[in-house]
N, C-alpha and C positions, 0 to 999 in steps of 0.2 A: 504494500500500500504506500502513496507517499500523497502529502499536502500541496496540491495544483497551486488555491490560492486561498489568501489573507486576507481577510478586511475585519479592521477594528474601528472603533468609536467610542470618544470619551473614555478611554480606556488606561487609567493612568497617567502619566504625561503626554500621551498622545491622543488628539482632538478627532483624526480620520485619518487611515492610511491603508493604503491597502497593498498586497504584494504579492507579486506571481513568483511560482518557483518551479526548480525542473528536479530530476529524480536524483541529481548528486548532492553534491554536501553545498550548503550555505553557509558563509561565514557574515556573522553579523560584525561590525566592529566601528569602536569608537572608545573614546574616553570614559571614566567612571561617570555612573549619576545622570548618562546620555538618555538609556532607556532600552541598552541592549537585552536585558534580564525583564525589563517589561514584557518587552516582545515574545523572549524565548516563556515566559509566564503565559502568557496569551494562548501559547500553542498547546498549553500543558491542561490549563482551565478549558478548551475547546474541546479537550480529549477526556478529562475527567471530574469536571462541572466544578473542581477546587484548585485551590493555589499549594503550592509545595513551599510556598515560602511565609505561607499567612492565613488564618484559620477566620478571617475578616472579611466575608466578600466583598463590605460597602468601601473597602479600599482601595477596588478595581477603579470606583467612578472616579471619575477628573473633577478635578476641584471645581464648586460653581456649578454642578451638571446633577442631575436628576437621574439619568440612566447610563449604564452601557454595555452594548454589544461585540459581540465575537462570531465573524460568521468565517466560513471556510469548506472549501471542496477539494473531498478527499477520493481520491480513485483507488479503490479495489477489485480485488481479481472479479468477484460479483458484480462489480459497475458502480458506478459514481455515485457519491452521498453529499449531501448539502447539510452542512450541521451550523446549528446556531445556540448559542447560551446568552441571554437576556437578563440583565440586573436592574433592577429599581430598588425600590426604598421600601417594597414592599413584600419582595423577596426574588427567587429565579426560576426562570424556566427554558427548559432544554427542547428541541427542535431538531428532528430529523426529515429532512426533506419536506419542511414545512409545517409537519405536523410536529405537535405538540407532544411530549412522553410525559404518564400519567406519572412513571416514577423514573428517578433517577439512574435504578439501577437498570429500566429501559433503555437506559441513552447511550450509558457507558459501555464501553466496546466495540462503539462504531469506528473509534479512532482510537490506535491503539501506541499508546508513547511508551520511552523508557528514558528519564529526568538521570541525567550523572552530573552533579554540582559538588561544591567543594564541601559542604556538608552534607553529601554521603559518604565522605571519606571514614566518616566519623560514625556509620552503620557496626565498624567493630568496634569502636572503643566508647560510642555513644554512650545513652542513653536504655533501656529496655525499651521506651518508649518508641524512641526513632526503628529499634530494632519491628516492633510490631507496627506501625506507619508502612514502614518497608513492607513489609510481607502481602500486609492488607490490600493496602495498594494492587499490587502485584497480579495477587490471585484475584482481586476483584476484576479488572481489566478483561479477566478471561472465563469469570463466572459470577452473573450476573445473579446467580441465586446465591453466592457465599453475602453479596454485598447486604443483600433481605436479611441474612439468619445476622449479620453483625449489627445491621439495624434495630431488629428484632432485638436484640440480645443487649444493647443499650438501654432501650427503653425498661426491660425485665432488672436490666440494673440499676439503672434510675432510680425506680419502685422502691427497688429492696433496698436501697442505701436507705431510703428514703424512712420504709417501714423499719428497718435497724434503730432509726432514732426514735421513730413513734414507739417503737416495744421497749427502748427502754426507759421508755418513762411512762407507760404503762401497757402491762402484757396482754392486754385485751385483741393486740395486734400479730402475736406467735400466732393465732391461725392463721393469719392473711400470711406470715412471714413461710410458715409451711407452703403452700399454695407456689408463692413464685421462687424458693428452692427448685421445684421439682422442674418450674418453666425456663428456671436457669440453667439447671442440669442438662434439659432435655439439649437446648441449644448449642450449649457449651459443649459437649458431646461432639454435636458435627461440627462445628468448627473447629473445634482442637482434631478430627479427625480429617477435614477437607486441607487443614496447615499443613501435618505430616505425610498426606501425601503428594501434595506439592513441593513441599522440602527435600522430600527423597529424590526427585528428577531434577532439583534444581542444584540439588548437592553435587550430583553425578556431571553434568555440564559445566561446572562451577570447577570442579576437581581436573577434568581435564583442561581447561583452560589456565586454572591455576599451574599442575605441571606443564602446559606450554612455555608459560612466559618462564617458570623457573627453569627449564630445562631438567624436564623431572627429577628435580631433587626434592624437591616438597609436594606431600598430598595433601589435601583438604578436605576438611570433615566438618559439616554444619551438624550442630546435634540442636531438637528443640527441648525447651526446659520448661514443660509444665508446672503450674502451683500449686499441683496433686497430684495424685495417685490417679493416674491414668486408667480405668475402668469402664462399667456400665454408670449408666445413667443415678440406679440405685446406689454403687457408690460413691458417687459424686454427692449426692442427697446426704448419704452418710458423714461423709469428711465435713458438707459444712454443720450437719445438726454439731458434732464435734467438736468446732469452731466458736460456736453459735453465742456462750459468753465471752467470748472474748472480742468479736464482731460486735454483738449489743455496748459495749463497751466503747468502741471507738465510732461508732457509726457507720461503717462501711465494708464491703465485701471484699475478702481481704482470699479470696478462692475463684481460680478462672480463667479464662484468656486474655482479657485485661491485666491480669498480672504473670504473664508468662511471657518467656525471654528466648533469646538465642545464643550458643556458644561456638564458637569458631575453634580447630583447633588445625595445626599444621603441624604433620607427622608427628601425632600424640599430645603436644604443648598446645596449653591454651594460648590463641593469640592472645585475646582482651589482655588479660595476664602478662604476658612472658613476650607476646611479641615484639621486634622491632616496628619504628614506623612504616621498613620500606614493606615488611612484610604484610602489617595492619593495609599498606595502599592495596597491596596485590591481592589481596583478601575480597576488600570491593569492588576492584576493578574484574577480576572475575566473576562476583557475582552479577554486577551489570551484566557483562556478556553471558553471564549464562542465563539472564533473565530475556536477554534477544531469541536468543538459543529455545528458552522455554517457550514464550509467546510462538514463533515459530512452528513450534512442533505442536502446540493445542489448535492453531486458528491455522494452519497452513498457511498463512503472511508472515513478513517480517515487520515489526512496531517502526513507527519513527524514533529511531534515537536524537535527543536534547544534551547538548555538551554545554551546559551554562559555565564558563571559564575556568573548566576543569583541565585542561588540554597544559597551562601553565602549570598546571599543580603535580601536573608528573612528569618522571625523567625522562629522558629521550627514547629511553630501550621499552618503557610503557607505554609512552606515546606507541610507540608503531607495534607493538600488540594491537592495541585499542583498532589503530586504522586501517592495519591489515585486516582485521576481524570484519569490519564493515564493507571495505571495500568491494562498490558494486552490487553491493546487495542489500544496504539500508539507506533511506532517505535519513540525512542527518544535517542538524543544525547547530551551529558552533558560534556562541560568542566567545571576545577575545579583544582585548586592546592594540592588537599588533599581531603582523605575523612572523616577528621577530624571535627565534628559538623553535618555530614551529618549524620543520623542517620532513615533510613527506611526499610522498608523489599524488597521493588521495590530496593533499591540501592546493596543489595546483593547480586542478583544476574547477575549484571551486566557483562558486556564485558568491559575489561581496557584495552586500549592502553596508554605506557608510550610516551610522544612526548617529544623527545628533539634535542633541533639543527635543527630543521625540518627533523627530522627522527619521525616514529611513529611505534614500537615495541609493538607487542600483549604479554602484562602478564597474562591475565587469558581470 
């Protein structure tokens, strides 16, 4: 699949612009604070109704503006899609070929990205948090029913956090707290069982591109790290009746996928732990590619890969993994302040747009 064309509006620092592109790589480029990481934002919120950089949507609107929009035409092997994502003041709404999608998790997957910025470098030695961001993401892209059970399965949290505080300060509420146990369970269940089978293919893709770039000296091993004892549903119900003063206590559900994590290890050693930084980059940088790898092999397309001023952040010998890996066979967009140090034969022949001021001007 790759993104024909661009048109934004009020979007940011930028008022209107629109932009045609062809199947190789784009390099956006200009100064900091220009609007290049707008733009590459634009293409990512067009793809999956959110931003990677801000959990804010009314942030998108340009200052003094009431609305704005993101439209764009993406060609796949099935035929060409018109998609659009719509922000007001009064909330959004997603657009496929005009029509309207009842829910989000309709829309998503029509256009399928893969986001490497300088904070995913930071996926191993993050946060749990970004760890599970990542995943979600990921696997939502390519399954529109994991995106419902994670929604679902908020709301059932919401609840319970909520009934934690109402029971303990008075138990008239341990029925109702019973009650959405068992709808948390149930939930929780598939999703910790849709991650690890996702995990498993992406480890395996992940590992051999890891021993590429090292020149098989190192393997790579993603293990998931649930917040319980992995079972049935009943005992999942179990672990938290278990819990249950201690939870009353703090107010919150402290058992689940929201609180489960990932571990990296390379040839037995924890990275998080033990590793170097070059090791911690090559950690991510293989999973990116083996998340192309994955999309890939579920949708029979390759995603557009997003290099938001990542390309600076690695050495020369990862640079040309990364673009060897692409070459020719993923639409890919690249900000960058220069193409100074970049140095590959994929960057040659690239598309430059100059962006400045939130204007973006085609030089070659």
């Amino acid at each position: 699949m790759f993104l024909k064309e661009l048109e934004i509006k009020h979007y940011r620092n930028y008022q209107q612009q629109k932009l045609t592109f062809h199947q190789n790589i784009t390099l956006f480029m200009g100064q900091n604070a220009q609007g290049k990481t707008n733009l590459m934002e634009s293409i990512y919120v067009l793809a999956l109704t959110k931003s990677h950089r801000s959990n804010k949507d009314k942030e998108w609107i340009n200052w003094d503006e009431e609305f704005s929009w993101i439209k764009g035409a993406v060609q796949r092997k099935r035929g060409p899609l018109h998609l659009e994502i719509q922000l007001t003041g009064k909330g959004k709404k997603a657009k496929i070929n005009g029509l309207e999608q009842k829910k989000l998790s309709d829309y998503i997957g029509a256009m399928n990205v893969v986001m490497f910025a300088p904070e995913d470098l930071n996926i191993v030695k993050g946060s749990p948090q970004q760890r599970r961001k990542f995943l979600d993401m990921e696997i939502g892209q390519v399954s529109p029913m994991y995106i419902h059970l994670l929604t679902q399965y908020q709301k059932v949290l919401s609840q319970r956090n909520q009934c934690l505080k109402d029971a303990f300060k008075n138990r008239k509420y341990i029925d109702f707290l019973e009650v959405l146990n068992e709808q948390l369970a149930e939930l929780a269940v598939k999703i910790i069982q849709r991650r690890t089978e996702f995990l498993a293919k992406m480890e395996a893709w992940a590992n051999q591109v890891h021993q590429d770039i090292t020149q098989q000296k190192e393997t790579l091993k993603v293990e998931y790290m649930p917040s319980f004892q992995l079972g049935s549903i009943e005992s999942f119900v179990q672990q938290l009746k278990q819990l249950q003063d201690k939870e009353l206590m703090r107010g919150t559900s402290l058992l689940g996928p929201h609180r489960d994590d990932l571990h990296f290890y390379i040839n037995g050693t924890s990275v998080q732990q033990y590793g170097s930084q070059g090791q911690q980059r090559t950690t991510a940088l293989s999973l990116k590619l083996a998340e192309i790898q994955l999309i890939y092999e579920e949708i029979g397309e390759y995603p557009i890969l997003l290099l938001d001023d990542v390309l600076s952040e690695l050495d020369s010998s990862r640079q040309s993994h990364l673009l060897d890996a692409i070459k020719d066979k993923v639409q890919t967009f690249v900000t960058t302040t220069g193409v100074e140090g970049l140095h590959h034969q994929t960057l040659e022949n690239a598309s430059v747009f100059r962006i400045q001021a939130g204007k973006a001007i085609m030089e070659k």
